[in-house]
N, C-alpha and C positions, 0 to 999 in steps of 0.2 A: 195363416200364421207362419208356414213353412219361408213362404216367399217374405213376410215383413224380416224376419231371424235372418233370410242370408243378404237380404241389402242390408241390411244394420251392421251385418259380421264383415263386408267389405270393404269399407271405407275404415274399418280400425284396424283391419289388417296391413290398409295400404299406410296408415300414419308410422303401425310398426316397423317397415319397412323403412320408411324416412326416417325414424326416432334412430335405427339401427345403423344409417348410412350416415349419422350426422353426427351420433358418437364418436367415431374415432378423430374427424376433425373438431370438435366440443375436448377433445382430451390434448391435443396436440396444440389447444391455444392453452389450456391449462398450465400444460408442461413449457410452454414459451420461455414467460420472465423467469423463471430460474435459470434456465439455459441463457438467456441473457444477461444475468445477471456475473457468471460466472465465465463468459464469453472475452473479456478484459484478457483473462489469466491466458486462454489457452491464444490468443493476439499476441501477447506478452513473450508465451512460450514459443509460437512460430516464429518471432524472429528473434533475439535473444539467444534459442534454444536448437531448434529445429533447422533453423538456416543454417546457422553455424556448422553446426554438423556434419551437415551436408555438403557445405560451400569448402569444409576442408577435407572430407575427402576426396569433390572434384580437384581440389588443389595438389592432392598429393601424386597425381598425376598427370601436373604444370608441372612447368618450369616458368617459374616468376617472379623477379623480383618488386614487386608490390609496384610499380610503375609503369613498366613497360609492356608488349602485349603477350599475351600466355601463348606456351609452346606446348605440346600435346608430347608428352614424353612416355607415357604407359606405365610397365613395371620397373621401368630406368631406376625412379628413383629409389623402393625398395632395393634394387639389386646394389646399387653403390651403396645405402647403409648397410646392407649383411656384410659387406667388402669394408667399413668403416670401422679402423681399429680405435676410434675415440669412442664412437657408441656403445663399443662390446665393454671396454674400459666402464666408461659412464654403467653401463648394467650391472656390473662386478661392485662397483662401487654402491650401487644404489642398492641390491641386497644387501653386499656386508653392513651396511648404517640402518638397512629394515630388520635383521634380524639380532644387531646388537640392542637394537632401541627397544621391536617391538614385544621379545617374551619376556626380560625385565619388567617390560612398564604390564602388558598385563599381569605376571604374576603379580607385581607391585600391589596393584590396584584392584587382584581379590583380596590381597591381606589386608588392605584399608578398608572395601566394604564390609567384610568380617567382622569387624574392628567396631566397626561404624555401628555395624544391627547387633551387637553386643550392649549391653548395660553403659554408653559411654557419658563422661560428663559431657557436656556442650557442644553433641552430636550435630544438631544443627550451625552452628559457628561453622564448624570444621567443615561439613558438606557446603558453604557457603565458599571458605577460603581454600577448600581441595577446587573447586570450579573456576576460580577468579585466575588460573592463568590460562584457561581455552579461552575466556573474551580478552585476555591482554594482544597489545598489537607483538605481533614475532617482531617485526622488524626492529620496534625499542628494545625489544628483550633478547633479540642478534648483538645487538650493539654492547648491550650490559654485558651478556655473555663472552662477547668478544674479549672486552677488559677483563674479565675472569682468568681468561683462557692465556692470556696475553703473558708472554716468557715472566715478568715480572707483576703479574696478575694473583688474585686471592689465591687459585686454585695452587699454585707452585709455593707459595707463602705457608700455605698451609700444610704441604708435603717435608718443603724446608726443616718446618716447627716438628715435623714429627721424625725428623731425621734419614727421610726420604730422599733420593737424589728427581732435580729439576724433569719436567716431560716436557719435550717441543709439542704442546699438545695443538696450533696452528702449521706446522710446519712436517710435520711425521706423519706416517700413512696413519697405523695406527691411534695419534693422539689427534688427527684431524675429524677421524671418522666416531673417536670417541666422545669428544668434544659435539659434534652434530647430533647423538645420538642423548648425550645427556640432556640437551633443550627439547629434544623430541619428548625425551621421557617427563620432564617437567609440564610440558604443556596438558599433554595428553592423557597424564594419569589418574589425574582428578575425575575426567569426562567420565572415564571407563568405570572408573570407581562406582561412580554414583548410578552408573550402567547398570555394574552387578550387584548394588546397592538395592533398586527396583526388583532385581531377580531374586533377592534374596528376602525379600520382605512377602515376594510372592509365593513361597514354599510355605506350605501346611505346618504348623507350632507341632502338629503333634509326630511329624521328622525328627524335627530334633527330640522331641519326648523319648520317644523310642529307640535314640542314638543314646540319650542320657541313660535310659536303663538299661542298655545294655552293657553301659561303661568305657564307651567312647569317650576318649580325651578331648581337646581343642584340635589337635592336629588332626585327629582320625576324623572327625566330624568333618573337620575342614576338605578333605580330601576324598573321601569315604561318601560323605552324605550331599556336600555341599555341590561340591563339583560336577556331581556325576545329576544333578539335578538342576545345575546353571547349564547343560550343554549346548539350547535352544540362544541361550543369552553370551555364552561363549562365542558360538558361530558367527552373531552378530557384530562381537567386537574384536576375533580375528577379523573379519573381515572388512571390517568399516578402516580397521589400523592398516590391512594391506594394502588395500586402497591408498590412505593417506600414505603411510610408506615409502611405498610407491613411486607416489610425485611428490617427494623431496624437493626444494627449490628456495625457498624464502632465507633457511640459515647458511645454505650454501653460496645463494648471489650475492647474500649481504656480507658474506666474511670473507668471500672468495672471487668476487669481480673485479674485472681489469678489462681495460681495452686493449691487450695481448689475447685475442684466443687461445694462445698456449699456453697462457699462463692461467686463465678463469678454472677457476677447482684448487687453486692452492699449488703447493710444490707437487708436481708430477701428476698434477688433476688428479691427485686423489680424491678430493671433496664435489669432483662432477658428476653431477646426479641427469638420469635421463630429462628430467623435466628442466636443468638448467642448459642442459646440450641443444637441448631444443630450441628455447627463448635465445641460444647464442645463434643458431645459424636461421630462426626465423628473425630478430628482432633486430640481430646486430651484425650478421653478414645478410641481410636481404635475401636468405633462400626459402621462398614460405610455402614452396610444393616441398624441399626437404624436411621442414620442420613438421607439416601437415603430415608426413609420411612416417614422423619418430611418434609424431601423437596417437596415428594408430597401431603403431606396435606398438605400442605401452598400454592401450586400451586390450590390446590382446594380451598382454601379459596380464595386467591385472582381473581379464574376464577369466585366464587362465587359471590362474592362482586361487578367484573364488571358489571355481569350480572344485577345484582338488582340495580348497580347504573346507566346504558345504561336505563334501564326500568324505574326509577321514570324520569331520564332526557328526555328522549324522550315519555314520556306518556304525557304530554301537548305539545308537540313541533306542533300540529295542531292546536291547539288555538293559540298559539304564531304566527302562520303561516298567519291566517286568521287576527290577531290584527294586524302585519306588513301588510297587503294588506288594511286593511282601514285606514290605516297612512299615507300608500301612497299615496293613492286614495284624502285623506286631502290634502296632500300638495300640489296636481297640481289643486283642486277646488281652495285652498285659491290663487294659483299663476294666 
């Protein structure tokens, strides 16, 4: 019986063996047509995405004007833009327009989503037509803006009627960079809106329960409870706004192009933003190892900027952590 038990037990040990070597290829045709299914995108993304990338930063250490054959130049072209007093200009310019646009428009646009997760009539209307000027095209709405802005435009008409004296708001450093900054604010405000809109629908009711009994107004609530509880949602739209910011380009080429280099950006290129310096000496002086070499400093500035803006945002975020835990803790002692 000994000997029948162990030829019986040998031949199913040798199958488990094969069952065991044939599973992992049995699982790897499994997992195939997904991975081919979704194969299209990351095709899409290698050249699109991937090349690109790459292809400009070999560029930015050509020398080439999009024709002829490339010259191996190194860190050349970095060192003549630190040496470039239109870049550093164009930099100067492109913060004062990010930071005149962007803590308006987000302050703006927690007071709408406030506004909005309140008791409001025709809440939804409103989150429809706060939205509808991110999908408008900028360039019609450059154009519109432009007639606003224009010496004889609504915006001076309006200053007129109130007994205000005229602004060169195309022509002045200042009313150039204000003027950029109000389309910015318009486009973008809605989006954010409806940004902190979701964050604020996502805080627990019995926050505010517990702000109410304690005799929190609107404002302290707003500031107090609200803010210190969106900071996850903050982060995200500092940062999505410095980005955009950032690469300023569409209101400035449309208001402010000419085929004078000296003259694109407006009176004294005020309105030259990095991202249009760029398209001017890749697109329109033929320098596309120059402009490749503006696009990664400006990627370093804005990986910069996240950085530090992730870090002041999230360096209290455990205080905030700990004041949400005894808010709560409030509200089920007062219930």
């Amino acid at each position: 019986m000994a000997t029948v038990t162990g030829t019986a037990e040998t031949p199913v040990a040798g199958k488990g063996k094969r069952a065991d070597t044939g599973a992992p290829r049995g699982r790897r045709r499994r997992h195939l047509p997904p991975y081919l299914a979704i194969s299209p995108y990351y095709l899409l993304f290698a050249i699109f995405g991937a090349f690109p990338v790459g292809f400009s930063l070999y560029l930015s250490f050509q020398d080439w004007d999009g024709i002829g054959e490339k010259r191996f130049v190194g860190f050349q072209q970095y060192e003549w833009l630190l040496r470039d007093s239109v870049f550093w200009h164009s930099i100067l310019n492109t913060f004062q327009i990010w930071f005149m646009s962007t803590v308006p428009m987000l302050f703006l646009a927690l007071i709408i989503a406030f506004l909005l997760n309140s008791q409001v009539r025709y809440a939804s209307a409103l989150r429809v037509a706060y939205f509808i000027p991110n999908v408008t095209s900028m360039v019609a709405m450059t154009v519109v803006f432009g007639s606003v802005f224009a010496q004889a435009g609504l915006a001076n008409s309006a200053l007129r009627a109130i007994g205000v004296n005229e602004i060169d708001w195309l022509s002045s450093s200042l009313g150039i960079k204000s003027a950029i900054s109000v389309m910015i604010i318009w486009r973008w405000v809605g989006y954010n809106a409806l940004i902190f809109l979701a964050g604020l629908q996502a805080i627990p009711t019995e926050i505010f329960e517990a702000a109410k009994v304690d005799g929190a107004n609107s404002r302290q609530t707003l500031f107090r409870v609200v803010v210190p509880q969106l900071r996850p949602v903050i982060l995200f739209a500092v940062i999505t706004s410095t980005i955009n910011g950032l690469q300023i380009f569409t209101e400035s080429q449309v208001l402010f192009y000419s085929d004078d280099p000296g003259t694109t950006g407006g009176p004294g290129q005020e309105g030259m933003t990095i991202v249009l310096y760029l398209w001017q000496q890749a697109f329109n002086d033929h320098q596309f190892g120059y402009g490749a070499a503006i696009g990664w400093l400006l990627f370093a500035l804005i990986a910069l900027f996240a950085i530090i803006n992730w870090r002041l945002v999230s360096g209290s975020e455990r205080d905030d952590r700990r004041g949400f835990a005894a808010l709560r803790k409030g509200a089920r002692n007062g219930r």
